[in-house]
RODO-2510 file (C-alpha; in nm, 4 decimals, decimal comma):
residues 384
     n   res          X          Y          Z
     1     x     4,0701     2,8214    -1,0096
     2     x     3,9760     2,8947    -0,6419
     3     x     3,6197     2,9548    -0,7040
     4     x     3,6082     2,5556    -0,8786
     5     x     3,8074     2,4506    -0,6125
     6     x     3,5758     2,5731    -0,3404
     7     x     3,2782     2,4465    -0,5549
     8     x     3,4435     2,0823    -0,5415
     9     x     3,5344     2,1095    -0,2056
    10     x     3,1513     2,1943    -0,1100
    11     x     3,0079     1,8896    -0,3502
    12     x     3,2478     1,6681    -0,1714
    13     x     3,1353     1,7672     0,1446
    14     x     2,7757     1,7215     0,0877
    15     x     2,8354     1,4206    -0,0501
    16     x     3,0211     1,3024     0,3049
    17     x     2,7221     1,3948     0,4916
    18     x     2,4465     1,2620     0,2604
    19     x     2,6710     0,9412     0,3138
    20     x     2,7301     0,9927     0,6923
    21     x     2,3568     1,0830     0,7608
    22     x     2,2359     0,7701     0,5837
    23     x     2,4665     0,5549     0,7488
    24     x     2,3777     0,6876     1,1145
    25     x     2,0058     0,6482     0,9993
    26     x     2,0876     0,2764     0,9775
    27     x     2,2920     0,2724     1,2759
    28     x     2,0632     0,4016     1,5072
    29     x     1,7474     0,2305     1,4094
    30     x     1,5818     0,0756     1,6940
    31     x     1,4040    -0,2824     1,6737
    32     x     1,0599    -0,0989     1,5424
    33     x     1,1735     0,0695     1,3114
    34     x     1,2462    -0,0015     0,9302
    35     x     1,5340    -0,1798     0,8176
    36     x     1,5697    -0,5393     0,5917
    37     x     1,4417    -0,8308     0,8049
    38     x     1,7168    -1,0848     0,9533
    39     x     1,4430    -1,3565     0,9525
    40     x     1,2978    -1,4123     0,6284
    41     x     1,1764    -1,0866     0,5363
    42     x     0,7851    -1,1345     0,5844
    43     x     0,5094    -0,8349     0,6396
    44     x     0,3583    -1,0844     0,9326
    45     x     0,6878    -1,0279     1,1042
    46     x     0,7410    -0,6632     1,0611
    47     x     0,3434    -0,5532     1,1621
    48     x     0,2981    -0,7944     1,4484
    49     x     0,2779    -0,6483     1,7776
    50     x     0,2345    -0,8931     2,1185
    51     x     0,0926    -0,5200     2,3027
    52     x    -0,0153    -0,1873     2,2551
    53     x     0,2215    -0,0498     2,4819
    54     x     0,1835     0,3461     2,5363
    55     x    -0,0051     0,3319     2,2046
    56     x    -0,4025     0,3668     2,1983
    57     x    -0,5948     0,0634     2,0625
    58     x    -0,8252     0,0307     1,8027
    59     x    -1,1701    -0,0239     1,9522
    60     x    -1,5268    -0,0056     1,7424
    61     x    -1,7680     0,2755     1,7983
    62     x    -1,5029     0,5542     1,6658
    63     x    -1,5739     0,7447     1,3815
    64     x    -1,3961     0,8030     1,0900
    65     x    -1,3425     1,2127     1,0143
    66     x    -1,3004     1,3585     0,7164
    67     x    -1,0140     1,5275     0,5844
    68     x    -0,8943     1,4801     0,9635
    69     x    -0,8277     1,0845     0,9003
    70     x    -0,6244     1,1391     0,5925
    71     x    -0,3645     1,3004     0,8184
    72     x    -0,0734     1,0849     0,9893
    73     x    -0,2394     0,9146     1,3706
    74     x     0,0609     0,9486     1,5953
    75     x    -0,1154     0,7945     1,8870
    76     x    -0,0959     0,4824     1,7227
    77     x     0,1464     0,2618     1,6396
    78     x     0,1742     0,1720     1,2720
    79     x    -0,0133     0,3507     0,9507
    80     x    -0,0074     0,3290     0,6119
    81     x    -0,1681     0,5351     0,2793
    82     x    -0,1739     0,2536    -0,0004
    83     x    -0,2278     0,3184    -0,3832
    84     x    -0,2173     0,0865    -0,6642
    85     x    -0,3490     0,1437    -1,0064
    86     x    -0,4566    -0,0251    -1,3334
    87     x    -0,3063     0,1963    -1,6413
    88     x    -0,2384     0,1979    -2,0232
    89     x    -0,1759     0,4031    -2,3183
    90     x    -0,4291     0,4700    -2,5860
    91     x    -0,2167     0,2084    -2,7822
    92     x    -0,3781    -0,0501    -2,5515
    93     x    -0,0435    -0,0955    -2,3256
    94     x    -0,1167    -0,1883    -1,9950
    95     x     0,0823    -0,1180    -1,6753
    96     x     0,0007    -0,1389    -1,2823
    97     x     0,1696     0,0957    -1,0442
    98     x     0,1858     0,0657    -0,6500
    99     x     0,3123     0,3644    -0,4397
   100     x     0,2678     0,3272    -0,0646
   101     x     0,3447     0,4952     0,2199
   102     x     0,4131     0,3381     0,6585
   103     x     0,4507     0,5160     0,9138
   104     x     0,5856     0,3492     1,2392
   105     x     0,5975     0,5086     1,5768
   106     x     0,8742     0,3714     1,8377
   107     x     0,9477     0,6593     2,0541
   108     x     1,2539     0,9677     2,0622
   109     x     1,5857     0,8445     2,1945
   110     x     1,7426     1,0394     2,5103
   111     x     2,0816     1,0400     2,3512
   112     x     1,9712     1,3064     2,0953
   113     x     1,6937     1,4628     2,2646
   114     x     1,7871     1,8238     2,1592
   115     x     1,8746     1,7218     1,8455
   116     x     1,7298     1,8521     1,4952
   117     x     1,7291     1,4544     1,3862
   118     x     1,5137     1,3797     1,7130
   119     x     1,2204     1,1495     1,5820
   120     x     0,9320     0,9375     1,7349
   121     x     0,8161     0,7706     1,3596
   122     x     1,0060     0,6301     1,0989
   123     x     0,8657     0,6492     0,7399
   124     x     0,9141     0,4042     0,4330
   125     x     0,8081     0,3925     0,1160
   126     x     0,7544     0,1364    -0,1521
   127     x     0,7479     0,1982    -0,5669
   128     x     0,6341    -0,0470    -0,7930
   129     x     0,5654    -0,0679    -1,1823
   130     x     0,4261    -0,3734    -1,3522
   131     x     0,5103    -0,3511    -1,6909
   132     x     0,2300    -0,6329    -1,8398
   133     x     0,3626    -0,6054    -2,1916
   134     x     0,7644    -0,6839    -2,0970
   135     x     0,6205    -0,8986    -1,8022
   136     x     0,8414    -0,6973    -1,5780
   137     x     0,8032    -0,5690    -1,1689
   138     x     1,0488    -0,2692    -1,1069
   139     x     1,0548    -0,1952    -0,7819
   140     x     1,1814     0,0044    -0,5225
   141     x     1,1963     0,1692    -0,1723
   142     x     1,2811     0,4337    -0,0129
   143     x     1,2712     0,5798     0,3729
   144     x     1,3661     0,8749     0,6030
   145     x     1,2978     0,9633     0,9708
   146     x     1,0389     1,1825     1,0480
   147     x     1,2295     1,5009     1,0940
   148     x     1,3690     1,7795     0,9055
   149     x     1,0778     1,7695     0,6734
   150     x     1,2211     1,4691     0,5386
   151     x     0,9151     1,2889     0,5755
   152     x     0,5444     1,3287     0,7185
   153     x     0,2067     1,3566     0,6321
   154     x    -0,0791     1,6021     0,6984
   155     x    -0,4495     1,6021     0,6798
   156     x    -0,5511     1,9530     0,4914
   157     x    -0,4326     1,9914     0,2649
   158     x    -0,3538     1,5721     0,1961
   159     x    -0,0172     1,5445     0,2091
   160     x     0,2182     1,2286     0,2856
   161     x     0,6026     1,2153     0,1756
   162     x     0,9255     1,0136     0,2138
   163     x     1,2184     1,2180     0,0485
   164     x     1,1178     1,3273    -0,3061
   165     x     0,8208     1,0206    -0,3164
   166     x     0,4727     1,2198    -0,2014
   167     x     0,0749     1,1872    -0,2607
   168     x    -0,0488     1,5504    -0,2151
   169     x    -0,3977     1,7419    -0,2838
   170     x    -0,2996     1,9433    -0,5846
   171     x    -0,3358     2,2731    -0,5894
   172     x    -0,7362     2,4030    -0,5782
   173     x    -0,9127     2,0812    -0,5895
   174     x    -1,2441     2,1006    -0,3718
   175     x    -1,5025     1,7916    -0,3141
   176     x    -1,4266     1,4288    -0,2699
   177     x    -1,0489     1,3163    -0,2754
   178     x    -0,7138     1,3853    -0,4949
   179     x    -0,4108     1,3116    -0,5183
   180     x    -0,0924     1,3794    -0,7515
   181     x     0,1392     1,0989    -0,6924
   182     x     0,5117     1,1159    -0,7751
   183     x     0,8220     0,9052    -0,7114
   184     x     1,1017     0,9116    -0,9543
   185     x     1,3004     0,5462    -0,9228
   186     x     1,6354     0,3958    -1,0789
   187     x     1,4252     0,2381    -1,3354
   188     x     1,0805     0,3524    -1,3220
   189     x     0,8703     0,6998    -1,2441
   190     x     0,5633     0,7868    -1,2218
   191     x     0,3550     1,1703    -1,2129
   192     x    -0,0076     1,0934    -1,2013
   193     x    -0,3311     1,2326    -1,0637
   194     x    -0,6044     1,0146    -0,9071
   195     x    -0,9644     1,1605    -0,8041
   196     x    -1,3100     1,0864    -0,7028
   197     x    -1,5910     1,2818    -0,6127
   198     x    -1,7178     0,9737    -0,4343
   199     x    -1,7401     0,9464    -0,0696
   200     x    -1,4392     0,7093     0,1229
   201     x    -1,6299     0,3644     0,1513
   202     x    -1,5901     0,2516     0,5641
   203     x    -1,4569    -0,0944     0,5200
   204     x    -1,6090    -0,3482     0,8023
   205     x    -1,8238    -0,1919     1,0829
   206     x    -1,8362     0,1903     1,0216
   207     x    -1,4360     0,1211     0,9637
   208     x    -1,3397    -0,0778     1,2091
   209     x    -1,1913    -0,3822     1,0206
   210     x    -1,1171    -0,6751     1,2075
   211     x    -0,8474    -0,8958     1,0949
   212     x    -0,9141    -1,2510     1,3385
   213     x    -1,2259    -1,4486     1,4545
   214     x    -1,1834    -1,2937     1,8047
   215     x    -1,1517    -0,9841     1,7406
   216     x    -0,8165    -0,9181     1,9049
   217     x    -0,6567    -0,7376     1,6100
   218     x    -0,8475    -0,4794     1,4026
   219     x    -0,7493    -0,1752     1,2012
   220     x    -0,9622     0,1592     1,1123
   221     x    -0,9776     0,1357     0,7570
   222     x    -1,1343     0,2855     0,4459
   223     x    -1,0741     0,3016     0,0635
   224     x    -1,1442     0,4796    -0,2444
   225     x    -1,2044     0,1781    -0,4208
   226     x    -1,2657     0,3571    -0,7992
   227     x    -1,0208     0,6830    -0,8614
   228     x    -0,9285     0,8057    -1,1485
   229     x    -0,5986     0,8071    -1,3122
   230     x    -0,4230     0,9878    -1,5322
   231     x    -0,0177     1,1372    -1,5794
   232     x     0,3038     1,0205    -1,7117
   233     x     0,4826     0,6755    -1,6440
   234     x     0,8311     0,6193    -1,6957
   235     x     0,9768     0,2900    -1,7492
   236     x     1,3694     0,2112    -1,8512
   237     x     1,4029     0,6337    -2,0055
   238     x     1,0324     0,6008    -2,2156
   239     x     0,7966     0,8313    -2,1264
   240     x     0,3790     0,7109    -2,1701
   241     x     0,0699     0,8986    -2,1078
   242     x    -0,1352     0,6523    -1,9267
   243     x    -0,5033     0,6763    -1,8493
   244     x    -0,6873     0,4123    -1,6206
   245     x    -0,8325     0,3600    -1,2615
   246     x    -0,6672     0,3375    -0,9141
   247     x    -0,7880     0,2361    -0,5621
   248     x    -0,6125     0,3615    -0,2218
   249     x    -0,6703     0,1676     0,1188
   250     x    -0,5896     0,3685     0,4499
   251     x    -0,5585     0,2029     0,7457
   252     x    -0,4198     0,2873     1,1029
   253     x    -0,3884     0,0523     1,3849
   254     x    -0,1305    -0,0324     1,6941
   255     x    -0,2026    -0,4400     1,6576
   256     x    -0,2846    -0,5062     1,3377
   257     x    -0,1938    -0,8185     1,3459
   258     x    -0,0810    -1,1524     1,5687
   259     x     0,2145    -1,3487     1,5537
   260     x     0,0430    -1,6584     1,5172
   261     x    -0,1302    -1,5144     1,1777
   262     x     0,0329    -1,6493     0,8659
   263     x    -0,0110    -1,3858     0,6321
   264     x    -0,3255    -1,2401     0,4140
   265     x    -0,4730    -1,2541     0,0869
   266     x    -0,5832    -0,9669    -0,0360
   267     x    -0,7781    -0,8726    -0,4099
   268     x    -0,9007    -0,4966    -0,5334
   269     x    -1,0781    -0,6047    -0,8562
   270     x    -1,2800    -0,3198    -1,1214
   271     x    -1,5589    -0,5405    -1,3136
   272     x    -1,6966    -0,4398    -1,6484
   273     x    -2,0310    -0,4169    -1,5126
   274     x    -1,9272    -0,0995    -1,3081
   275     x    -1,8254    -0,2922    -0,9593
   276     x    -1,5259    -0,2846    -0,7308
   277     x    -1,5084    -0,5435    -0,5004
   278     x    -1,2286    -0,6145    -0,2358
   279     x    -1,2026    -0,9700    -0,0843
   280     x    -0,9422    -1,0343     0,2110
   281     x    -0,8493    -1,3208     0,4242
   282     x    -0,5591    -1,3753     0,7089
   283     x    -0,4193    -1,6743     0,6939
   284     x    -0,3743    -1,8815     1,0478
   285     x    -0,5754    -1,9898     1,3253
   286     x    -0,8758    -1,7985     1,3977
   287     x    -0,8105    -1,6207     1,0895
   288     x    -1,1154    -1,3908     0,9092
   289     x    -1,2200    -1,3883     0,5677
   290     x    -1,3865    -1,0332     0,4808
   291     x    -1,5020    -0,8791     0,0877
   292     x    -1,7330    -0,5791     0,0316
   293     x    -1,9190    -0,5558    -0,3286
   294     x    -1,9623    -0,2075    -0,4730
   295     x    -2,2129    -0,1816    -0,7448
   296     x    -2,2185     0,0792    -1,0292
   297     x    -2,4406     0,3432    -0,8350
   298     x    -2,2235     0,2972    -0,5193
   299     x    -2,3974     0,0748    -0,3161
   300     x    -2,2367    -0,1417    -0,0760
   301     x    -2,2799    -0,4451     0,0556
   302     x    -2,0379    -0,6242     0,2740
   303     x    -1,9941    -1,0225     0,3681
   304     x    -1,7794    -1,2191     0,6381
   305     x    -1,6145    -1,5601     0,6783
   306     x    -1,8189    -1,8110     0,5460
   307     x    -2,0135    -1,6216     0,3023
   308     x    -1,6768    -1,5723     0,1070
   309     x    -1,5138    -1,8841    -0,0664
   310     x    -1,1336    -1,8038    -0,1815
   311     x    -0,9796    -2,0910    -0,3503
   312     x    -0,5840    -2,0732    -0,4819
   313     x    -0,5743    -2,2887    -0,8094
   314     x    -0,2562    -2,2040    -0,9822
   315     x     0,1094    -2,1418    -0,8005
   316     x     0,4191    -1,9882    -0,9095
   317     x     0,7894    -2,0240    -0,7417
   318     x     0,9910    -1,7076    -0,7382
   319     x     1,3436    -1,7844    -0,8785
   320     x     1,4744    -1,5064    -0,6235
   321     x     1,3077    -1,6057    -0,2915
   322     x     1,2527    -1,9675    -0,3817
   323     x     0,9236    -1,8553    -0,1833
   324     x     0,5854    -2,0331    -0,3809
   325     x     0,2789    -1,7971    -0,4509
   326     x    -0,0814    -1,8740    -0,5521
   327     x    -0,1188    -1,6518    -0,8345
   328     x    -0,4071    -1,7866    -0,9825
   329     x    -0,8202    -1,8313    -0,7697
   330     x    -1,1447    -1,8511    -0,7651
   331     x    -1,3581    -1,6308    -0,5236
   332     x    -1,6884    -1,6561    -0,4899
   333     x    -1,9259    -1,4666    -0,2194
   334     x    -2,2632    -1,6791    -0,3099
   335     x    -2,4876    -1,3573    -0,1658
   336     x    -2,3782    -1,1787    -0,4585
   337     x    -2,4000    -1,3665    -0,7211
   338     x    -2,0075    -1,3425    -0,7671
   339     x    -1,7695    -1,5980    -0,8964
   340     x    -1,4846    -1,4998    -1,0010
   341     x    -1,1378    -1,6356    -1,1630
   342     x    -0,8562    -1,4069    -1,0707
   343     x    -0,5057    -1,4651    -1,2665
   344     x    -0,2013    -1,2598    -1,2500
   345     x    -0,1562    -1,0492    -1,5533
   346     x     0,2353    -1,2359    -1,5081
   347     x     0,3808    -1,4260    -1,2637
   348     x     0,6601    -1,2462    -1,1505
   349     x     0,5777    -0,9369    -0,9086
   350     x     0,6925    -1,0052    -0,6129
   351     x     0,8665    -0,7263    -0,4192
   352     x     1,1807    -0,8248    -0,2097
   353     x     1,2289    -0,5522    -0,0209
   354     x     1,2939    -0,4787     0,3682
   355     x     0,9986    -0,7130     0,3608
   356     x     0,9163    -0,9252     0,1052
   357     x     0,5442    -0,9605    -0,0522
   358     x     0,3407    -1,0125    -0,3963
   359     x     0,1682    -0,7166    -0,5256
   360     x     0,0979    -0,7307    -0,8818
   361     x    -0,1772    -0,7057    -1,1489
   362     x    -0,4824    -0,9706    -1,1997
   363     x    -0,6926    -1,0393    -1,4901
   364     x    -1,0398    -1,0941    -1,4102
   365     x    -1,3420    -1,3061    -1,5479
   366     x    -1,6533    -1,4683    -1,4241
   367     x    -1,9843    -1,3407    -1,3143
   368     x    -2,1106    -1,0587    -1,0874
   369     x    -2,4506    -1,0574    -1,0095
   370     x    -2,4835    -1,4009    -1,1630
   371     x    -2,4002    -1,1491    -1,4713
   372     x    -2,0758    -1,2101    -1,7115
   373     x    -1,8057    -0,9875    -1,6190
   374     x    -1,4284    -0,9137    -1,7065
   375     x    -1,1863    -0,6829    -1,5296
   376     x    -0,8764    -0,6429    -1,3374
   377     x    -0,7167    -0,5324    -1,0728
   378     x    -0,4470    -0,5593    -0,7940
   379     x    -0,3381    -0,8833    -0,5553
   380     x    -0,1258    -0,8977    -0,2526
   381     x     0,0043    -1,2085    -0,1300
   382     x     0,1916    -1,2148     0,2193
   383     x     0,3388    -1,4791     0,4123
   384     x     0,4221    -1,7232     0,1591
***
């Protein structure tokens, strides 16, 4: 009777401090770090910054290191390692998944200086599965200071985490880039491997990415636009062996973006003919439309403001945020011989989380290469 008595006694107590650390995590967040927004929950809000403070800025002319760059950039302000993936079973059922991963920097606090919990970063996560079939978005997040090993992120081996979530090399993997990608939700989980022997693809100039007509914001940025997939996705207790392809964007910056911005479009489409092509624009004055086309042997070729046309044609109102998405477009980029209708796979994936955004699967069809095409692929919608 003692011995279950002293087993209680010790549950009960790690349950108090589970309960008391989360609630000082809360308590003692500071204005930059992540928490639900008490405006109206959009990304524009949480990632604009007026100054770089102590933080370096991103300037072209830097170049992007490999594995080095795949590691956490502590100098700067805000980070973030960004999957999403197109999935199905051999049955034909399709899925999406999104599993990404901020860091934000805002500086140790003096009043626990010597303490175990001191932190300069804050780390959040977001889980997402789009179940096409059930025309479903579970969703989740999850987030932990940078301390204790609760969460972090290393170069070599490739490693990011936030509590159980994590992307990590597995083990004896050599050329190009891999991943094994886990998070384990109320409702959904997923356990799969991405890879590529293919080299990172430097989005804008040598990756600098600019994100306004001036110049004033910019990230360093580059993607593996066409990994692999494979695992095990979860979705209300059912297990599935999915196969498919993912893309991951990486991007560091300290001003990423400026408060007058409205918010950005962004597309990561996979064409029959072999292509991945990523068109973005930010929304707002002096705003900057960007795509890059990919062809089937790897070849890139990348196009700017008005050589990319991106056209909303169809809008859908989300029942929880009353806020009103375009969820259906055209894009063209008339340099290479793209058009493009782009169509969520359903309506209903917007996240409403400590920030609220659309990320969700698109069916694609229209020409590449003034050549038919089909596909899909992943769309974010901010600001809306």
């Amino acid at each position: 009777m003692t011995d279950r008595r002293g087993r209680f006694a010790v549950a009960a107590v790690v349950v108090l401090a589970v309960a008391a650390a989360a609630w000082w995590l809360t308590a003692q967040q500071g204005p930059n770090e992540t928490r639900r927004s008490e405006t109206d929950g959009r990304v524009v809000d949480f990632l604009a910054s007026d100054d770089g403070g102590d933080y370096r800025e991103v300037v072209p002319g830097v170049p992007v290191v490999f594995p080095d760059d795949h590691g956490p950039h502590p100098e700067f302000r805000q980070e973030w390692w960004y999957f999403t993936g197109n999935v199905a079973t051999t049955s034909g059922r399709r899925f999406g998944f999104q599993l990404t991963f901020f860091r934000f920097a805002h500086g140790a606090r003096d009043e626990y200086r010597d303490s175990a919990w001191r932190h300069e970063h804050s780390y959040m996560a977001h889980f997402a599965v789009s179940d096409v079939a059930g025309k479903r978005l579970l969703a989740e997040q999850d987030y932990a200071r940078g301390s204790l090993d609760l969460a972090g992120a290393l170069a070599d081996p490739f490693r990011v985490w936030v509590n159980g979530w994590s992307a990590r090399a597995p083990a004896g993997r050599g050329e190009g880039f891999a991943a094994r990608l886990s998070a384990n939700g109320d409702a959904a989980a997923i356990d799969i491997e991405v890879s590529t022997d293919a080299a990172p693809l430097l989005q804008g100039e040598d990756g600098y990415s600019v994100k306004d007509g001036a110049g004033a914001t910019a990230s360093y940025y580059y993607s593996f636009p066409d990994l692999a997939a494979r695992g095990t996705l979860t979705v209300g207790g059912e297990s599935f062996e999915v196969e498919g392809r993912a893309w991951m964007d990486r991007e560091w910056s300290t001003r990423v973006l400026s408060r007058d911005l409205d918010g950005w479009d962004w597309f990561a489409l996979r064409t029959s003919d072999g292509s991945a092509i990523m068109v973005f624009q930010v929304r707002g004055a002096g705003g900057h439309r960007y795509a890059v086309v990919v062809d089937g042997q790897g070849a890139a070729m990348r196009y700017a403001d008005d050589e990319v046309r991106v056209e909303p044609r169809r809008w859908w109102t989300s029942v929880d945020s009353g806020a009103r998405y375009p969820v259906g477009w055209r894009l063209s980029i008339p340099g290479a011989g793209v058009d493009l209708e782009v169509d969520a796979a359903f309506d209903a994936q917007e996240l409403n989380l400590d920030f609220r955004y659309y990320e969700g699967v698109v069916d694609v069809a229209g020409a590449v290469d003034n050549r038919p095409v089909s596909g899909e692929g992943y769309m974010e919608l901010t600001g809306y």
